[in-house]
Each structure stands twice: as C-alpha cells, then as structure tokens.
N, C-alpha and C positions, 0 to 999 in steps of 0.2 A: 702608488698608482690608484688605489682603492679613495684614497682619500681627497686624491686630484679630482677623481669621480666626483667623490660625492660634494665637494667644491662648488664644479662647474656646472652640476646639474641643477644650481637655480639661475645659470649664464644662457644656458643653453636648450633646446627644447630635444623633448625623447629622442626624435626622429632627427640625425644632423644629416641622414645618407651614406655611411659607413657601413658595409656591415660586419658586423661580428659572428664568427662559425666558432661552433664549440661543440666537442666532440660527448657524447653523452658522459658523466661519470665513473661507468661500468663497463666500460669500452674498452677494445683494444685499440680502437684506430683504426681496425683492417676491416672490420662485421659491418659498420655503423658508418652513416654517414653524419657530417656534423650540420648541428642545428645551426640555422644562422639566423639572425633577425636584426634588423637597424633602426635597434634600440640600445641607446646608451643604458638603461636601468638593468639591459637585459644582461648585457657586458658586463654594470656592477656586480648584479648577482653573482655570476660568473667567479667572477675574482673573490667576491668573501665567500663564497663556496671552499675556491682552491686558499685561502689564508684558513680557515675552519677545519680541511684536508691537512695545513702543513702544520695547526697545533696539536692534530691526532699525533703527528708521525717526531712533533719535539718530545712530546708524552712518552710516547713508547720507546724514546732512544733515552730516556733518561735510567741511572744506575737505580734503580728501587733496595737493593740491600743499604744503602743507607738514608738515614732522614732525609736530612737536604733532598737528596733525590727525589725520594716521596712525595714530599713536599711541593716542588718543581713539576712532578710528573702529575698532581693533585690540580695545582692551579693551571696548568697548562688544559688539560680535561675538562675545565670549568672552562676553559676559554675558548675552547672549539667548540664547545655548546652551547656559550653567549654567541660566536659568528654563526650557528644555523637557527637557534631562537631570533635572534634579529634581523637575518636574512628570511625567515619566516614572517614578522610580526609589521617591520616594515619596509623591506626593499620589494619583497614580490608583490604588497598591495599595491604600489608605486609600477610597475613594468607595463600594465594596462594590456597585457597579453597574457596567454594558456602559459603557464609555466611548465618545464619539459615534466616528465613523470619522475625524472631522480630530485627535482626543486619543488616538490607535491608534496601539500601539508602533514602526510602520512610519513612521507618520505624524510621529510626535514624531521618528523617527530621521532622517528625511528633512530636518527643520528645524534637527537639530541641525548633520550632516553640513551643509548650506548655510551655517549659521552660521559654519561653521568654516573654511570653503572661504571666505568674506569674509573673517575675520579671518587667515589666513596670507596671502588675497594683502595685505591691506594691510603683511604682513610683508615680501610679495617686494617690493611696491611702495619700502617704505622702502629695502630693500636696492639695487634698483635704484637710488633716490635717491641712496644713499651709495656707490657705484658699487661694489659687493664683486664679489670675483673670479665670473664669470664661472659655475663651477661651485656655489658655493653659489648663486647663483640660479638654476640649472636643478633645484638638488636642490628648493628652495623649492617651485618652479614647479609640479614633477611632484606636489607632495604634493598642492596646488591642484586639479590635475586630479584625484587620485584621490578627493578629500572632493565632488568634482561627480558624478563617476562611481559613488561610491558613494548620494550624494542619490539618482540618477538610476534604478538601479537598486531604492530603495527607495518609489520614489513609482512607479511602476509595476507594481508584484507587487497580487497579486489583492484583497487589501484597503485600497488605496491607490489604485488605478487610476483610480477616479472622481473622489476630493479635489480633488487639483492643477489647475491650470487649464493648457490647452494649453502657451500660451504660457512657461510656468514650466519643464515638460519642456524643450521645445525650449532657453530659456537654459539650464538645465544642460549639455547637449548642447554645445551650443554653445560654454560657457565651459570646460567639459572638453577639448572639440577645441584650444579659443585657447591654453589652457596646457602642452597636452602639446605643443603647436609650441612655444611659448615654450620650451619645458624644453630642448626637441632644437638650437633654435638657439643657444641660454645653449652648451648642451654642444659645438655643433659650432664656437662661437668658445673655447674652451675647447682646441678639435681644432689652433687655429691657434696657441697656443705651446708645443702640445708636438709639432708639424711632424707631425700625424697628417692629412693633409690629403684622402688620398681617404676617411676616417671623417666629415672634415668634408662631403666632399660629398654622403654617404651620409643623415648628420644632418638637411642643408639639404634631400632629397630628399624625407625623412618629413616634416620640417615644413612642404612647398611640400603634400605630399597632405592634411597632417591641416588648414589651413588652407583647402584648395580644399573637405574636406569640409565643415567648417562653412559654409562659402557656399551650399553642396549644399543641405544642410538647410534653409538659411533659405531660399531660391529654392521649398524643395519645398511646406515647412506654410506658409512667408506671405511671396507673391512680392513684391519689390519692383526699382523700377528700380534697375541698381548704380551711376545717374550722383546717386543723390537722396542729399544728404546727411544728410538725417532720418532713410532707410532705415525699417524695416517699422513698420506701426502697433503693432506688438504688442512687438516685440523695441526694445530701449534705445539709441536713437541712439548712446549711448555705447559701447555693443557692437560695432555693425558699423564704427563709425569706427575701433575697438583692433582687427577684427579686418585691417581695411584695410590699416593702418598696418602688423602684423607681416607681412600677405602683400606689402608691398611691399618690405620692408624684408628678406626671405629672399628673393624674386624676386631682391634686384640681388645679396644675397651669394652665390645660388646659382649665377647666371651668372658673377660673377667667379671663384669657388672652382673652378666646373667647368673654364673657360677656364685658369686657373693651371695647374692639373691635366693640361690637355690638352697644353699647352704646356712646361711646367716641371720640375712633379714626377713624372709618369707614374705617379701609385701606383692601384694597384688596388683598384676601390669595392667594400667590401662590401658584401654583402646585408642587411638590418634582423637579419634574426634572428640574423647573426651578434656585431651591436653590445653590446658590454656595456651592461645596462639600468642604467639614470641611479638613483643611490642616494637615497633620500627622507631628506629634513629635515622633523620636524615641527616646530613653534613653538607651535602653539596647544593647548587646550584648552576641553572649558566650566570656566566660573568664575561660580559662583553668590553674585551680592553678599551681602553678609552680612543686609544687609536680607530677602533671602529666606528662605538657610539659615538663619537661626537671629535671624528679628526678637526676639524675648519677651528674649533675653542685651541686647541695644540698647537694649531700653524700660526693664528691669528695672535695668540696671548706673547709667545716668543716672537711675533714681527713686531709687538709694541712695546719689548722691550730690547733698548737698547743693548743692553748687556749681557743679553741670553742669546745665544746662536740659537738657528732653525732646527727645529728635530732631525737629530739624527737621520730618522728614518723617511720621514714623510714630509719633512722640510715646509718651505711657503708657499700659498697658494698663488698657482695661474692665472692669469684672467681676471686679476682682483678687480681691476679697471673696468672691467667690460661691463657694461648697463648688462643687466638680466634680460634674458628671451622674452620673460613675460612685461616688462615694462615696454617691451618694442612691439607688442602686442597691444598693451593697453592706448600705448601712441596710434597703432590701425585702426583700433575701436573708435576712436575718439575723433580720427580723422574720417571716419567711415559717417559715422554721425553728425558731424558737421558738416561734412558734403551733404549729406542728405538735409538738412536745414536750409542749407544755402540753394540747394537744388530743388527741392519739392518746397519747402515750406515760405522761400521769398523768390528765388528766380521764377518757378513753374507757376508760382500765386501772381507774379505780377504779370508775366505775360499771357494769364487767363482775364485777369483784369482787363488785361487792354485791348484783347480777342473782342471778350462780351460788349466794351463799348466802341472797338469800331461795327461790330455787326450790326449793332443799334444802329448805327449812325447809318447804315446802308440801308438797314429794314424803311427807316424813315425817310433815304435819298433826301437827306437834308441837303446835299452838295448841290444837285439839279435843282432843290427848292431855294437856294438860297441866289445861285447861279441865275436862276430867273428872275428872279428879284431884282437882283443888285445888277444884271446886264440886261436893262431890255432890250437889247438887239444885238445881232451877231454870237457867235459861238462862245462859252468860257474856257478858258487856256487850258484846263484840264480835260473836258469833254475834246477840244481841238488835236489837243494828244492822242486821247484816247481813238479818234477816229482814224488818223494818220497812221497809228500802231494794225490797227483793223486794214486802212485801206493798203499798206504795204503789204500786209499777207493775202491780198485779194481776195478778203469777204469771206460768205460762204462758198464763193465755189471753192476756197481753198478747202473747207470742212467738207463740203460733197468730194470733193477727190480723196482726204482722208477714209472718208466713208467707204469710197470703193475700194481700196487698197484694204479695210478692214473686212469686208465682203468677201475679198478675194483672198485673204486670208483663210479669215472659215469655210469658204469650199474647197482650199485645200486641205485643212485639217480632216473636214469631212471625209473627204473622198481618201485621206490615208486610213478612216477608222474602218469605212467600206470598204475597202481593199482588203484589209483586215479580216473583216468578218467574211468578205465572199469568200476567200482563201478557204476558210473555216467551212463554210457549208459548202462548196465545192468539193471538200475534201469527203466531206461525211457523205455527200451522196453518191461520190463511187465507190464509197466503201458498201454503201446499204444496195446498189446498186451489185457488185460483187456478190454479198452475203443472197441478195435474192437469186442470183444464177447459179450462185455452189452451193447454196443452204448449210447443212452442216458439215463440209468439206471446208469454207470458209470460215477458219477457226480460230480466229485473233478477236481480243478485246475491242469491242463496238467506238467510233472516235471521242464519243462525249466522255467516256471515262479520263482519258488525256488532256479536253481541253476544257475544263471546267474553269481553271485559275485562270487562262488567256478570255477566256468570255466575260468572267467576272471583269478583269482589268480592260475589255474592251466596254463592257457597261458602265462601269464607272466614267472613263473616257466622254463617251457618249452623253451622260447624266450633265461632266462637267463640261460638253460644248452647248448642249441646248441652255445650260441656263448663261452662257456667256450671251448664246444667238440673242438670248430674251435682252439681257441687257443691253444689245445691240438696237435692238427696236424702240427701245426705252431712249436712246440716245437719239436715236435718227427723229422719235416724237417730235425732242425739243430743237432740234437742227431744223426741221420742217414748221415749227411753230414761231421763231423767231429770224429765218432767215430771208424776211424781208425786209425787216426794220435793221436788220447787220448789213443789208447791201443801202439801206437809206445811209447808215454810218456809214459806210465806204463810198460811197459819194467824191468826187470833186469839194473840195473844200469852198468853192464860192456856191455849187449846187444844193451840198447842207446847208448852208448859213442857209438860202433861201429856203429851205424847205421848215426851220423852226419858224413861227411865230415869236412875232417883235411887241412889247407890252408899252405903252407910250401914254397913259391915261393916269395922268398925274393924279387923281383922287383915288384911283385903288391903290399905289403906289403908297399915297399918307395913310391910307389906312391900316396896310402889313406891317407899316415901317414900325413899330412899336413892339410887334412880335420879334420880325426880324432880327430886331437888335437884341431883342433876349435871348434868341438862339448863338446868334453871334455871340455875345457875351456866357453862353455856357460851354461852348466851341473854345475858348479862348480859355475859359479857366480851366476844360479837360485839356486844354495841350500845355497846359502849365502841370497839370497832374500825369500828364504822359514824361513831360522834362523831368520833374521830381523822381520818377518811378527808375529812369534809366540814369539817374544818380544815387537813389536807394538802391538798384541791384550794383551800382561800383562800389559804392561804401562796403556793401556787402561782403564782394570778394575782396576790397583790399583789405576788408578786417580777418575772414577768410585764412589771407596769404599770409599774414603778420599773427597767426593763431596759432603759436608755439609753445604747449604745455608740456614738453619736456624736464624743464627745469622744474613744474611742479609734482610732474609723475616721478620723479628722482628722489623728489625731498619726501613723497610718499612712500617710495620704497625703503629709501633709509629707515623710518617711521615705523614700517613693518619687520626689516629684517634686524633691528635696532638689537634686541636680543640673540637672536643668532643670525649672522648670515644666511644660513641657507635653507631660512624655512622658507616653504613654497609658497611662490609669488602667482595669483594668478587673476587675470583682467577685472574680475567680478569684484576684487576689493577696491577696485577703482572708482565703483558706480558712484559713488557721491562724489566723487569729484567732478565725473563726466557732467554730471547735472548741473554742479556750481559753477563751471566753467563754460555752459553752454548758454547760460542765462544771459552773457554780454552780449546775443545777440534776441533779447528782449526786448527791446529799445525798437529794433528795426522790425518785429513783429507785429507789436501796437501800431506803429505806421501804416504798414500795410493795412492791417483791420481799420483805421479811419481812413485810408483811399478807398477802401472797399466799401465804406458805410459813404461817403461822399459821394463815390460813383452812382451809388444808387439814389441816392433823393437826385444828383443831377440830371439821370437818365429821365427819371420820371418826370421829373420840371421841362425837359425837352420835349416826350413824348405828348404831356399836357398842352404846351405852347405850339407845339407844332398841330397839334387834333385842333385849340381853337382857329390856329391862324388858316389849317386848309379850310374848316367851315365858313370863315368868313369869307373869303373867295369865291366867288358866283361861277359855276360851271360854264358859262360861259363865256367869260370875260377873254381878254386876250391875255391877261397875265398865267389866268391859272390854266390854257390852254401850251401858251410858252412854257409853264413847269412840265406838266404834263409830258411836254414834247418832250423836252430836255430828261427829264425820269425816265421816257423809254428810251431815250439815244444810251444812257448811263447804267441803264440795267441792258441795255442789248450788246454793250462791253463785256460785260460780268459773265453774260451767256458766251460770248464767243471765248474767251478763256474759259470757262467753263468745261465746253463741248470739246475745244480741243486739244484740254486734257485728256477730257472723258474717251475721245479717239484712239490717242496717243497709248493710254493705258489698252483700251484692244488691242491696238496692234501688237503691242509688246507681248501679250497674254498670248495669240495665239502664236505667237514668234516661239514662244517659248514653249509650248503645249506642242506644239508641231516635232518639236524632238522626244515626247514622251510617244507619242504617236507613231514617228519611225519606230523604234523599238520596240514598239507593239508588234505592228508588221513584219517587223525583220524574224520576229520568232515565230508568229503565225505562220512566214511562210516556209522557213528552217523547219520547223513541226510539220508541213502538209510533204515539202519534199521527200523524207524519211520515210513517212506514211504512204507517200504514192509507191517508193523506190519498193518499200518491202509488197505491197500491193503488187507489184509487178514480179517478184519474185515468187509469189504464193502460184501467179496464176499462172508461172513459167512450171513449175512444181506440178501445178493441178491438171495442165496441156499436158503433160509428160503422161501421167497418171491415166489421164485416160487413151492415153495412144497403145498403153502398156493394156490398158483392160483390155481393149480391141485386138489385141494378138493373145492374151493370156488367157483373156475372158474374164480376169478379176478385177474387184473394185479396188481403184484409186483409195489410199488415206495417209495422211502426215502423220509418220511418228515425229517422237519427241527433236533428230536432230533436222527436220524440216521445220519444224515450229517457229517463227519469227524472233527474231530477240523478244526479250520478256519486258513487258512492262518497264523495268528501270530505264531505260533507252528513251522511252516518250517521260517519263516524269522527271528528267531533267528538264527537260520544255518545260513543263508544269513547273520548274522552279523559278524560270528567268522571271 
C-alpha cells in the first residue's frame, strides 16, 4: 500500500477529497479523537509510521539467545529507524501541513535514537556472545547509553513532553543507567590485565552508583517489591532481572577488587573525573529497506522483466498509464495563457482598433460630409433609416415621457427615505418629549443611542439619490438642448427631405471632388482593414482550437521523470516550453502592430483631407450648408440613442435602489413601534406610581423589574 502511495503521488495531486482519520500513536481510541486530513502524503506518513511500528515489534519477537537471531533482531532495528529517518527527512517536508506532535521532528528523533540504542545493543549482546575483549564491549556499551540518553533527552523537551507515555521515559532512563555500568565494568575488567587496579576500583565504584540509580528510579515512578521477580507493572521484567544481575555481579567484583587493593596492591583510587572517558563504537545506523526508499525502482525493474514475477509484496504499480496531475496542470497553464493572448492581446487589440477608428469617423461625421457631397438632394439611405428608427419611437416626446417616468421614480424613492427619517425623528421627539414631563423618572437610554447605524444607512441613501438627481439634470440638459433638431428628424419623410438643403452648383461640386475621392479612397482601404481584422481574429481562434500541446508536455514529462518515475513533477519546469509554444502566435502579433501603425497615418491623412476640404467650402454656399444640415440630422441620431439609454439606465437605478429603501423603512419603522410600545408601558408604570404617591403620599420610582428591556432589544435594529 505504502508504495502504491508513493507511485501515484506524482499521478495525483495531495488534495484527491478523501479523508483519512488516524487515530494519534499513543492512543487508545477511547481518550483521543482521530486526526483526519485530505491529504494523501498525510496518509503516507501514516502507513511508514505503522511499517517503522511493525519492524520494532519483528525485533523484539526475534529469539536473541542465538546469533542468527541477533542478527535479525540488529537489522530489523536499523530498519524501523531508516522508516522514521525517512519518514522525517522526506515524506513530512512533502505533507505541506502541521504534522501531528507524535510525527514532530523531536518525536521522530526520539524513535529513531531508541531504534538505534536496540539495535547496537543487540550488537553488544552478540559481542558479548562471542566473548570480545573486554574493552570493545564497553566502547559498544557506552554508545548504548548515549542513543537512550539522547531518546531521553528528546522525548522531554517542550514539544515532545506529552507524546511518550511515562513508563517509556523511565525505561530510557533506566536502560541509559544499565549500560553506562555495563561500559564501566567492561572497562574496569579491561583495568585487570593491564594491573591498573585501583582504576578498577574506581570503575567498579561508578558502576555500583549508576546501577543503585536506576533502582532509585524505578522504587521512585513505580514502586515495587525487590523480592518479586516480575518486578513493576510497567517496567519489563526483563529489565529489572538484567538490571539485578549487573548490580550483583559489580557487588561481588567490587568487594573483591577493593579487598585485593587493600591488601595487595596498595594503589591509589582515583576520582571519576580523573578517569579517562571510555571511547564510543558506533555499529548501527538507520537503513531504510529498499521497499521504502525507493519501492516504484522494485515494481518497475520486475515489470520489465519478462521473467521475473511482481514482488512478492508490493507487486506493480497502479495507474502506470495515467498522465501525472501535474502535467494536467501544466495543460491549464498553458491553456490559461493562451486564452489570454487570444483574448487580450489580439481579440481585445483588435476590436480597440476598430472602436478608435469608427469614433474618428464620427468625430469627423464624414458619413453627412460625404452624404452631402455625393447626394445633392433628398435624404441618404442611411440618415433615411436613421430618421424612420427616431420617428417610430415618436421623437422626443417619447424621451420627455421617459423623463417623467424617471421623475416619478425619484419622488418615490425620496419620499420612502422621508418616511424613513420622519419615523426616526418622530420617534425621538416623544421620547424627549416624555423625558421632559418625567425628568429623571423617565429612565431608558435616550433614541440616538439605537439609531445611529439606521441614520448612517439613511445618509448614505440620501448621498446616493441626490447624486443620481444630479445626473438627472445632466441628462434632461441634453434632452432639452437637442430635442428640437430629434423632432426635425422625426419629421414626415417628404417634410425632412424639404427641410435639408439641395447643393446643385456644379463648380463647388469640381472643386471637393478631388478631396472626396481621397476620403473615399481611405474609407475603402479601412474596410478592407476592418475585413482583414475579422479574418485575423478567426485565424486566431482556429489556431487557438487546433493548439494541443499535450503530446509535447508528455514527451516533457518522460524527459524529467526519465530517471525515476516519480520524482515530482511541477508546472514551473514547463516554462520554456510555455514560451516556445506560444511564439506560433507571433506571426499574428506583428499584424496587428502594422493595422495599428496603418491605422494611424490613415486616420491622420483623413483628418488632414477632411480640415482642407471643410476650409475650402465657403460657409455659405449651399453645399456646405447641406452638410451642415445633414451633420446635425446625423449627430441628433446619436443623441437620441444616447439620452435614451441614458433614461433607461435611471429608471432601472432607482427601480432597484427603491428596494434598498423599503428596507430601510421597514426597520425604521419595526424600531420606532418597540420604542413607542415600551414608551407606553413606562408611562402606564409611571400613572400608576403616582396614583399610589397620592394615597401613600410616596414618590413614584422603577426598580430594576420595571426597567424596559435592556438595550440588546433595540441593537438588533441597529444590526439589520
């Protein structure tokens, strides 16, 4: 399963929507609730955690009275400390979340160090087996102690503190104390062939105290009798019988060694600190099976060969087919930025292109100028529309009715924000009204305290209809300013015709005709660059739609995972590709930037030809009179679509501002009923009060359960 994991984890992305609960390590299932997260790396962890858990528990089932055994229970020790070193080094940097506190770098360090401290002793053990000198098993011995002492050490610092369970401390402790005797004794039989004999006694001395400590310990956290041979319920009968056994066994050589000493060799004991410290032999390490470090090399090497079956254990990988998560990523990217080329840098460029020279072409109403020209009499087909389109919607009076419909609009928004606010200061002035007849009998919070937030949101209101009103005037300007020349447009169509001027003066006529034709002739090459432009943006997208780099993000990924499969894949090794691949729409960039350098000298050769050709035109003449006309018939089009957008948009605004308004008032007036209701309660209270002084003779006053609801009552109002 472990290694299916770690397979699919460059198929798949952290997050698939599963989740996975795990219950902490030091649980029982019943105290603890389990962690869950919908994270797959989080899940791996998980699993080489419990494979790291099940090579402790092969270790410790192994026979140690013989080699083999040792052996076995040596490398197995080494492998539960390569699955929490690796599970360390790199599946937790990989999770991209808090790892629980028993998966905490303390915590993993503490399992490892323990792992290691089993596996060298079963190395001292063998050496002892094979009876090696004396001093290689004290060097053994000491490393022992110090992989406990360092566990020990690490399972009690502030993030660790709670994990471990008592009992776990104390045997480190413990088996720290048992080994550095051991070491001392190894060394001080060590002391007896090289005739260093009061060192020996010295040795035998430290080992009788480190030995008496660990008994210390166990007596203190979990007493037991020292005659029971099961010794503490918590601590490993195995423990205290080894620790028994060394403190009997330094007892009788320390009495002998001292005796010898007192009698024999007279040598002078030193003091500990003067002892040379016992040199450390490491043996062990973590060793992480290969099944862990690198299962996908296992599955992948026997799928390619014929003649080798699938491992036993962890067999062929899943999903071998499946494109990796991040290659379907790197295809989003890819696609993401090509939309954007397609969309902002040639759709969006071309249709600003062609914005900025029809507005030219309006700015200069070359249509009416050219229209006058080329028809000196009667209406052109396009102004003829144009007017038809106007006179069907009957003119401005159809704009003046919009008008008032917009009118009538904002005097009723108004009068719902009035309503509003009278509610509000009607309220406050029987309140202040009240408070001036009872004075301090009238003993409720004053109304501004409550309706601060309804004021604010009625001013705002307010702010936002006067600057609607303004725009309102703004529009009626230009409705008032052109809507006599929109009812000349709406006209009878034989009444307009009459109403333009007819140009019939064949010598003005030769004399434009030379501009004319230039304009015409720039006219004609821009709608050849308008045809172009809406066959540049098809090319566009059909190159666009036919832009399938999957087959090269594929041969990229091979590329990278070439060496192992399932080193991680992630969009950003793509970028040069994105860049090579985005270049085939270079071609159609350069185009655009020459429509755009085109358009521009063409605009300016029109706006030149059209400035000489209006100057040559005598203001009075009948031709440029007929433009003239024809320019305001063609710009008083533009106003009436214009304005009755511009209408149209009021209306809708206050249409819609008109329900933010109800709701104003609906709570203004919710808020003033409460207030009056309780108002009428005070002053039913306060009538009472003093019907009662006039018989008792005493003053009227509200205690506490007369008192009005509190506050919380009005500032929900305050929250709508």
């Amino acid at each position: 399963y472990y290694a299916q994991l770690v397979f699919i984890g460059s198929k798949f992305p952290i997050d698939t929507g599963v989740e996975f609960p795990w219950y902490p390590a030091f649980s029982n299932g019943n105290n603890n609730n389990p962690v869950s997260h919908r994270n797959m790396n989080y899940e791996k962890a998980c699993i080489l955690y419990c494979i790291g858990a099940t090579y402790t528990q092969l270790g410790n089932a192994e026979n140690r009275l013989t080699a083999e055994g040792v052996k076995r229970a040596c490398n197995y020790f080494q492998n539960a400390a390569g699955c929490f070193k690796h599970l360390q080094d790199i599946v937790i940097p990989e999770m991209r979340i808090p790892p629980t506190s028993d998966m905490s770098t303390a915590a993993l360090q503490t399992l490892i160090n323990l792992m290691l401290a089993q596996a060298q002793e079963c190395v001292w053990q063998r050496a002892a087996m094979d009876q090696l000198r004396d001093g290689t098993i004290a060097r053994l011995a000491i490393k022992i102690a110090e992989f406990y002492d360092a566990a020990y050490e690490l399972a009690t610092n502030s993030s660790t503190q709670n994990v471990f369970p008592k009992q776990w401390l104390t045997h480190m402790q413990v088996k720290a104390l048992h080994f550095n005797a051991a070491s001392q004794f190894r060394k001080a039989c060590e002391c007896i062939s090289q005739n260093k004999y009061g060192e020996e006694v010295a040795r035998l001395q430290i080992a009788h105290s480190l030995v008496k400590r660990g008994f210390d310990l166990l007596k203190s956290y979990f007493p037991f009798s020292s005659s029971s041979n099961s010794g503490s319920t918590y601590i490993s009968p195995a423990v205290v019988s080894d620790l028994k056994s060394l403190q009997h066994i330094i007892q009788t050589n320390l009495a002998r060694a001292e005796k010898d000493n007192d009698v024999i060799y007279l040598e002078a004991i030193p003091s500990p600190s003067a002892l040379p410290p016992i040199q450390k032999s490491e043996m062990v390490k973590p060793v992480a099976p290969q099944e862990i470090s690198d299962p996908v090399a296992l599955m992948l090497s026997n799928e390619r060969r014929a003649d080798t079956p699938p491992h036993p254990v962890i067999g062929l990988p899943l999903f071998q087919k499946l494109v990796p998560f991040a290659v379907h990523q790197a295809a989003s990217v890819y696609v993401d930025r090509k939309e954007r080329v397609i969309k902002e840098d040639i759709i969006a460029r071309l249709e600003e292109l062609s914005a900025v020279y029809h507005s030219s072409i309006q700015s200069l109403n070359l249509s009416a100028t050219l229209a006058g020209f080329e028809q000196t009499a009667g209406l052109p087909g396009p102004l003829r529309n144009q007017a038809s389109e106007v006179r069907n919607e009957e003119g401005s009076q159809a704009l003046y009715d919009m008008w008032e419909k917009v009118q009538q609009a904002s005097s009723k928004n108004t009068g719902l924000l009035e309503d509003a606010f009278n509610a509000l200061d009607e309220e406050q002035e029987n309140d202040e009204s009240f408070r001036s007849q009872y004075r301090e009998q009238w003993n409720r919070p004053e109304s501004h305290a409550f309706t601060s937030q309804l004021v604010s949101q009625g001013q705002q209101h307010r702010s936002t209809l006067m600057s609607a009103q303004k725009a309102d005037q703004t529009v009626f300007g230009k409705l008032e300013t052109w809507a006599k020349i929109i009812d000349v447009l709406a006209l009878p169509e034989q009444e307009l015709e009459q109403s333009v001027p007819g140009a019939n003066n064949e010598d003005e006529a030769q004399s434009g005709k030379e501009a004319i034709d230039q304009l015409r002739n720039l006219l004609d090459e821009m709608d050849d660059h308008l045809i172009a432009r809406r066959q540049i943006a098809d090319r566009a997208r059909k190159l666009s739609n036919a832009d399938d780099i999957s087959p090269v993000l594929l041969k990229k990924a091979a590329q990278i995972t070439a060496k192992s499969p399932v080193v991680k894949i992630d969009p950003a090794q793509f970028e040069e590709l994105f860049v090579d691949e985005l270049r085939k729409y270079d071609d159609i960039l350069m185009e655009i930037d020459r429509q755009d350098e085109r358009q521009g000298q063409v605009l300016r050769e029109m706006a030149r030809v059209h400035q000489e050709y209006s100057k040559s035109r005598e203001s009075g003449s009948a031709t440029a009179k007929r433009e003239r006309a024809l320019q305001n018939l063609s710009q008083a089009y533009l106003k009436f679509k214009e304005i009755k957008m511009n209408l149209q948009d009021g209306l809708k605004f206050y249409t819609d501002h008109a329900r933010g308004l109800v709701t104003l008032r609906e709570n203004c007036l919710k808020y003033c009923y409460h207030r009056n209701a309780q108002a009428d309660q005070l002053v039913e209270q306060l009538s009472l009060g003093f019907s009662n002084m006039s018989i008792n003779g005493q003053h009227p006053s509200l205690n506490d359960s007369q008192h009005p609801s509190d506050s919380n009552e009005w500032a929900q109002w305050n929250r709508r």
